[in-house]
C-alpha positions as CSV (number, residue, x, y, z in Angstrom):
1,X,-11.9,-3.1,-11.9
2,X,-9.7,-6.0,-12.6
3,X,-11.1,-9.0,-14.5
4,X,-9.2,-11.3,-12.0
5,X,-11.3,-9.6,-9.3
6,X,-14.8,-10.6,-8.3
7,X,-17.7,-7.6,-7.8
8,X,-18.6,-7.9,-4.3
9,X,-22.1,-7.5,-2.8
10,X,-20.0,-4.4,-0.3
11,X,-18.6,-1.2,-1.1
12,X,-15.3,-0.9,-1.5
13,X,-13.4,0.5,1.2
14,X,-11.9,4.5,0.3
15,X,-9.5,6.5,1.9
16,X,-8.7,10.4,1.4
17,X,-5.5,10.2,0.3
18,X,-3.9,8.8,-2.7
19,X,-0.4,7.9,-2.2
20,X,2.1,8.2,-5.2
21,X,5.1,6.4,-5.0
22,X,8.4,6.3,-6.7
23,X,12.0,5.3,-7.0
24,X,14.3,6.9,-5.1
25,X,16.7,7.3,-7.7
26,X,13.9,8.1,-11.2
27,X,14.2,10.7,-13.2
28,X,11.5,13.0,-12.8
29,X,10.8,16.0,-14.8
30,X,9.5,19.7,-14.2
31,X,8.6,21.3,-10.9
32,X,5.6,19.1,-9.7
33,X,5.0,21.5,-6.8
34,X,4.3,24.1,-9.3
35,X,2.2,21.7,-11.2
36,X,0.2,20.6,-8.3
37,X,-0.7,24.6,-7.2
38,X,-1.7,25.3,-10.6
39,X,-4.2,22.3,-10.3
40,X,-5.5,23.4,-7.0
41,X,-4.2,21.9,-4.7
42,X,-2.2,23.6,-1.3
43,X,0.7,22.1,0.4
44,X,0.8,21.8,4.2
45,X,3.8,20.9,6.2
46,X,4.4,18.8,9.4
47,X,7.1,17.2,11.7
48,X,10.3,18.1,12.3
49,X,12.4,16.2,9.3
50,X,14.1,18.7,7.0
51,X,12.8,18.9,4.8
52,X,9.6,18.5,6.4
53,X,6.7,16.0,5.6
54,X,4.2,17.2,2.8
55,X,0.7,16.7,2.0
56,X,-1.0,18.4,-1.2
57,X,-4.7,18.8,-0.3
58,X,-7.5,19.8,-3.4
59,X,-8.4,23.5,-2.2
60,X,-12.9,23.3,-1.9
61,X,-12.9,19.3,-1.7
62,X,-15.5,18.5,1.1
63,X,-14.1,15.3,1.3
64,X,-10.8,16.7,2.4
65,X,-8.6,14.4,-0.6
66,X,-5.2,15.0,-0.5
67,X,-2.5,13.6,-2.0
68,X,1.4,12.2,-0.6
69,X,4.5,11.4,-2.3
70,X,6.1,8.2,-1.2
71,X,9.7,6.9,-1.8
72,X,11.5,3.5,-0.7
73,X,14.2,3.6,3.0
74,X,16.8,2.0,2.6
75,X,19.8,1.7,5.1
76,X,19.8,2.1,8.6
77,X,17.6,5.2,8.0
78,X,19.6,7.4,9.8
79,X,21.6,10.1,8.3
80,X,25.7,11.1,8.9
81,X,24.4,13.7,11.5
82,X,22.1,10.9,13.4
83,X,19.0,12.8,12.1
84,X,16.3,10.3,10.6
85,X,16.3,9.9,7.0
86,X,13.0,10.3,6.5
87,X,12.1,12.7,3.4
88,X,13.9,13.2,0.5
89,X,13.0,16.5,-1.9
90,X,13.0,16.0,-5.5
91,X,11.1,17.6,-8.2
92,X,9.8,19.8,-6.2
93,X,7.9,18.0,-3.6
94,X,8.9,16.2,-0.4
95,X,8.5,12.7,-0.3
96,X,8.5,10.4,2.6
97,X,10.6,7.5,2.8
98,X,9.7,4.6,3.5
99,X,10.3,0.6,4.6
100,X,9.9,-1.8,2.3
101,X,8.6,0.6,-0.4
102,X,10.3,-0.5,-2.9
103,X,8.0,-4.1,-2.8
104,X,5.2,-2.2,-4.6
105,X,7.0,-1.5,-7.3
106,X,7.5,-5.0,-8.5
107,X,5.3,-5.9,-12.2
108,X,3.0,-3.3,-11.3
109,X,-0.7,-3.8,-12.7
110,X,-1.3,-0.9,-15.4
111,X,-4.9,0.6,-16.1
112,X,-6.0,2.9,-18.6
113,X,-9.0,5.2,-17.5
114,X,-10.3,8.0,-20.2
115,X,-13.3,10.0,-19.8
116,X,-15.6,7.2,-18.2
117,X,-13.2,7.5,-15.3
118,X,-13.5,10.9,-15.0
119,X,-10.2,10.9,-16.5
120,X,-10.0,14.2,-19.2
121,X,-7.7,12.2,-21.4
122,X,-6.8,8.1,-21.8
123,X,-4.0,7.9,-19.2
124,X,-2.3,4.9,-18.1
125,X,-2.2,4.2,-14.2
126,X,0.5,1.7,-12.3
127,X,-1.1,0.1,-9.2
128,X,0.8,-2.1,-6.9
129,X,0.0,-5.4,-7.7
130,X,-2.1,-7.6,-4.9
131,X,0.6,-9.8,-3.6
132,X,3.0,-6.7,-3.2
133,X,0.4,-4.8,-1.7
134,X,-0.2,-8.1,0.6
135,X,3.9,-8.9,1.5
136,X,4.5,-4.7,2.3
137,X,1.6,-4.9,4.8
138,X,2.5,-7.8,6.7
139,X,6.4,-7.1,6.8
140,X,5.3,-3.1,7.8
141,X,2.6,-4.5,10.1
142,X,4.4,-4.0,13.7
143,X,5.9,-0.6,12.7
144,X,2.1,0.9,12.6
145,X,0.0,1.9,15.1
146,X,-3.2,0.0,16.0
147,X,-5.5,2.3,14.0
148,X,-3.4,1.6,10.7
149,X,-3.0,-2.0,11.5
150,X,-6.4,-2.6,11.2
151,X,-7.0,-1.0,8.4
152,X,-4.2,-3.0,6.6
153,X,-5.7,-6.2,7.9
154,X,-9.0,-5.2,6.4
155,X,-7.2,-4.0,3.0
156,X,-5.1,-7.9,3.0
157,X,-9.0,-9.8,4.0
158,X,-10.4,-7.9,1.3
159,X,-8.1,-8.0,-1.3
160,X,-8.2,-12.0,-0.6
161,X,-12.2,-11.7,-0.8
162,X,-11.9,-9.8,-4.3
163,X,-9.3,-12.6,-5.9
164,X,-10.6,-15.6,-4.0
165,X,-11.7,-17.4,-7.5
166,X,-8.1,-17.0,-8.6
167,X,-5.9,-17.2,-6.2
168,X,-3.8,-19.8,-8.3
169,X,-3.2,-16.5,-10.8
170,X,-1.9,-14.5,-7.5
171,X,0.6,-16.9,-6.9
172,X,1.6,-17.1,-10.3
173,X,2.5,-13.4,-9.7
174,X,4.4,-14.2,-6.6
175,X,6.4,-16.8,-7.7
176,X,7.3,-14.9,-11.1
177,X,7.2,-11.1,-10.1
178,X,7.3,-10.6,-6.5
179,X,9.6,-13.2,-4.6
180,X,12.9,-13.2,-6.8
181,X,12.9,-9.4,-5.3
182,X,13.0,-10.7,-1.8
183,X,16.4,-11.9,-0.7
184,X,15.6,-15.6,1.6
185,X,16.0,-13.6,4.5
186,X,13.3,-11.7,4.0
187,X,11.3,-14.2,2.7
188,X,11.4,-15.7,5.9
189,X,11.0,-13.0,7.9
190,X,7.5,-12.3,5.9
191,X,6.6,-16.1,7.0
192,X,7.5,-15.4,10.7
193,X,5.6,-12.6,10.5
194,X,2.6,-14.2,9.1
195,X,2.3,-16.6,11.6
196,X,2.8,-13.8,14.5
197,X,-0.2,-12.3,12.9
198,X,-2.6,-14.6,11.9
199,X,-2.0,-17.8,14.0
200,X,-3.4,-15.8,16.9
201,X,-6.7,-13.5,17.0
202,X,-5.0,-10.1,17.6
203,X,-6.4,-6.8,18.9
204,X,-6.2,-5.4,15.2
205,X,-8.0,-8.0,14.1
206,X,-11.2,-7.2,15.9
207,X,-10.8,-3.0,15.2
208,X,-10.8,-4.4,11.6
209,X,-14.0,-6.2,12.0
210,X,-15.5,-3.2,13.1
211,X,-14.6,-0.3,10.4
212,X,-17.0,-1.4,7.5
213,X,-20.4,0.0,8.4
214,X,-22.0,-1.5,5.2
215,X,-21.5,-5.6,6.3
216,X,-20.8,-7.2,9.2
217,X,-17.6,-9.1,9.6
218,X,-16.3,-11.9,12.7
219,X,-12.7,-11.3,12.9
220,X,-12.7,-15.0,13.5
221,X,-13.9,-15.4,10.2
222,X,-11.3,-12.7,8.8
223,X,-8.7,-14.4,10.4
224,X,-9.5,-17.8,8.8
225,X,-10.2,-16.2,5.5
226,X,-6.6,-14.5,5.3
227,X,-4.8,-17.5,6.8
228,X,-6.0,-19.9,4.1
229,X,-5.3,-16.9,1.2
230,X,-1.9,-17.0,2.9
231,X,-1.5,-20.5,2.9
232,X,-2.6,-20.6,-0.4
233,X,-0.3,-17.8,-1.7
234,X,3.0,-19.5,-0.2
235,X,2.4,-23.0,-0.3
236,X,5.4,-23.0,-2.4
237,X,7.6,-21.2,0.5
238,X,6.5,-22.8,3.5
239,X,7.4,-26.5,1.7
């Protein structure tokens, strides 16, 4: 929907679940728990973090869509007790914490959807912008299982497909919005990890070529397409 973004010939990849993320440390009002029953939706619990990990999933959606509350890890993520600091309940609802969150939140794209949408009233929507979305995946990428790296690896090839006519604009954002967050250690740990990923043909690369059912995709093709966006993106960095 952006008018950086080109419209593709493929459908757009979905997933069940929207994620909704926030600070740690914001300010948030009422008793969202409360708010999410009286929409509809149930709340299941899982693990063994206290308090536990939550999901909210829309009672009579054949699709099963749920939704997740996300927060940003910071320190060693363990707690005084050795437990993992992994949830954190606020408003109501449990959140889960996690690495390198707190990269999404930089100059977040906003969009306002009304009644077109689907939307009952003209609301406006904070998205992570591409580049964040891009750096969280790759610095997150080798603390996910295979499944969930492929899928990222599809997400960062088609994200690069969708902006390829501006690419100049996405690195705008990076050099203005998104690096000054990153401290130069991190910056180079996001280059070594870019070249552990995409300098090689990896085993998530070719589950990724296989999960759109709409197009075919070489992951040798993939991987050349999301080394040049890459290249492209932190030309400025790797000088």
């Amino acid at each position: 929907l952006h008018p950086l973004a080109i419209s593709p010939e493929y459908n757009a990849i979905f997933t069940r679940d929207t994620d909704l993320a926030f600070a740690s440390e914001a300010p948030l009002e009422g008793d969202i728990k409360e708010a999410l029953s009286d929409s509809h939706f149930k709340e299941e619990l899982s693990g063994e973090h206290h308090p536990p990990v939550s999901r909210y999933t829309l009672k009579g959606d054949d699709q099963g869509f749920y939704a997740e509350f996300l927060t940003p890890l910071t320190g060693s993520g363990r707690l005084r007790n050795g437990n993992d600091d992994a949830t954190l309940l606020k408003a109501g609802i449990t959140a889960q914490k996690l690495r390198y969150l707190d990269i999404l939140f930089a100059s977040p794209w906003i969009f306002r959807l009304g009644p077109e949408q689907g939307v009952e009233q003209l609301t406006d929507f904070q998205v992570a912008n591409p580049v964040s979305f891009i750096v969280q995946k790759i610095l997150i990428h080798d603390r996910r299982p295979l499944k969930k790296q492929a899928q990222d690896l599809l997400y960062i090839h088609d994200t690069f497909e969708l902006f390829a006519d501006n690419l100049p604009e996405l690195q705008k954002v990076w050099l203005e919005n998104v690096q000054p967050n990153l401290s130069i250690g991190l910056r180079g740990d996001l280059l070594g990890r870019i070249s552990g990923i995409f300098d090689r043909l990896p085993d998530a690369l070719r589950e990724a070529a296989r999960i759109p059912a709409d197009r075919s995709l070489r992951p040798e093709r993939m991987q050349s397409i999301c080394a040049a966006g890459l290249a492209e993106l932190f030309q400025s960095d790797r000088s």
